[in-house]
N, C-alpha and C positions, 0 to 999 in steps of 0.2 A: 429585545422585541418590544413593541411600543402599540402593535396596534392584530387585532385577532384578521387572523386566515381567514375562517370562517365568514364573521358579520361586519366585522371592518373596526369596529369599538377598538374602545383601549382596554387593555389588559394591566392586570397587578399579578406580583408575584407572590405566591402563598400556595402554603401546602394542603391539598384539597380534599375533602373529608377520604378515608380510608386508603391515603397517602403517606408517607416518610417523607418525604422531598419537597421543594422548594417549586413551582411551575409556576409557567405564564397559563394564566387564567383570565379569561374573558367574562366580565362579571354580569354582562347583557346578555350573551347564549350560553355560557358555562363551557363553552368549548374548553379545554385544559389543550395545550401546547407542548407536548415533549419533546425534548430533545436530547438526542441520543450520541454517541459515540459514532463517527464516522469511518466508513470500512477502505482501510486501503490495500489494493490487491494487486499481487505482481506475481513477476516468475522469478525462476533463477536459470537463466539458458545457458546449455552446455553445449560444447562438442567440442570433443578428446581431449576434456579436461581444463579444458577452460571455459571462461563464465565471460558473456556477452555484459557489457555495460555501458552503458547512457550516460555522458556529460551533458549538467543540466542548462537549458536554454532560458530558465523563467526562474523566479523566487518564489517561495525561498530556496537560498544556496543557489543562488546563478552559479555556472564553471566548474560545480564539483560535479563528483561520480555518483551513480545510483544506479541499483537493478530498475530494468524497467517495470512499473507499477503508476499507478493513480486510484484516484476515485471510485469504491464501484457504484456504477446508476440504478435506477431502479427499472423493475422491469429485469434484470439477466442476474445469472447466478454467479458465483463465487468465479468457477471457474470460466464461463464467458466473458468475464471483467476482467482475468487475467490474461486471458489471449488475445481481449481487444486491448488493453493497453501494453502488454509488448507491440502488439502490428502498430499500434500509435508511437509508443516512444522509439522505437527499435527499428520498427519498418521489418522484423522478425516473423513469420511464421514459424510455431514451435509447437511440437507432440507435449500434451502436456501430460504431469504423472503427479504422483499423491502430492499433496499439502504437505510443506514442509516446516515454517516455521509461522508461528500466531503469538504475537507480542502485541499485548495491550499497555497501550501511551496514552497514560490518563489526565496528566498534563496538559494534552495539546486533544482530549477527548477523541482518540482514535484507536484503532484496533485494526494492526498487520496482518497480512499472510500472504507471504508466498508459496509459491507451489515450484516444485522443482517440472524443469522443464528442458526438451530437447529440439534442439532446432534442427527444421527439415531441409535445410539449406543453409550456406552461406551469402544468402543473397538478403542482406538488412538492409539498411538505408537510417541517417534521423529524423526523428518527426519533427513537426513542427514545433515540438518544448526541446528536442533536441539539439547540443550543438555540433556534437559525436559521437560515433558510439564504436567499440573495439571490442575485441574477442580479445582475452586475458589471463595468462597462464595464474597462478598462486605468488611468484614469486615478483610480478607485476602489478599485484594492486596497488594500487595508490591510494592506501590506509590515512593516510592523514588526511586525502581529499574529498574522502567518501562524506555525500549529502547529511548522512542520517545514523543515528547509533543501530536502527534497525536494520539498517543492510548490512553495516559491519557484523551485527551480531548473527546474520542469515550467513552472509559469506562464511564466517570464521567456523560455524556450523556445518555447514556445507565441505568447507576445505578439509574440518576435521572426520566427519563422516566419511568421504571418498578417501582418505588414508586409512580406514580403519576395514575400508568397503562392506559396507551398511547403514546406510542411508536412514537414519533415524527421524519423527516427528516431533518438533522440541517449542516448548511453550514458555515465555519469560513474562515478565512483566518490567516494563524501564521506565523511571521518573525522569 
């Protein structure tokens, strides 16, 4: 960051009276700049046991698999971020059900969750980050292809929960 939101000045980085941490600090309005961990939100869509997934259109990981998920905006909640971004990557409409897994990636300053989720239809399509997307028993994933450690660790989650039949809410943390 080089120059304040606020009044347009330049900012220095320093930790501002009754602070811990390091901020952009604007030394002309005192505006402080935080910046936060970014929320990425998805589903996990089923029907009869298998899981809807996205091969990716854009970088990172062009070509590989991922649950559908993105960004959430501001302005909608957890769960509107999740149903808009399945209808975006998926082309999916899906009943959606509790929160399933929340993995903070403090590496890359983000913070997962999807939410387990039922589709009303087998009527999907890809969006436009999409290059395809397939409905996919267990025995079908394509584990070495998958985009991200967080979908693996939601799937593997998932797969193991629906064998045990009870559906648990599981929290990690991955560097």
């Amino acid at each position: 960051m080089k120059f304040c939101a606020n009044c347009g000045a330049g900012v220095v980085q320093r930790v501002p009276p009754g602070d811990t941490l390091a901020r952009w600090v604007c030394e002309h309005c005192g505006e402080i700049h935080y910046q936060n961990p970014k929320l990425v939100i998805g589903t996990v869509p089923e029907h009869e046991g298998k899981v809807l997934l996205c091969r990716r259109a854009i970088e990172p990981r062009y070509g590989y698999w991922t649950l559908p998920a993105g960004f959430m905006e501001n302005d909608e909640t957890t769960a509107q971020a999740a149903l808009r971004e399945t209808l975006e990557e998926a082309g999916a409409a899906v009943e959606l059900q509790q929160p399933f897994t929340l993995i903070s990636v403090p590496r890359v300053n983000q913070v997962h969750l999807f939410y387990r989720a039922r589709l009303r239809s087998l009527d999907y399509k890809p969006g436009e980050e999409t290059l395809e997307v397939a409905l996919v028993e267990e025995a079908a994933i394509p584990w070495p292809e998958l985009a991200f450690r967080t979908v693996a660790y939601t799937l593997k989650r998932w797969f193991e929960d629906r064998s045990r039949g009870n559906y648990q809410f599981h929290a990690a943390d991955l560097q």
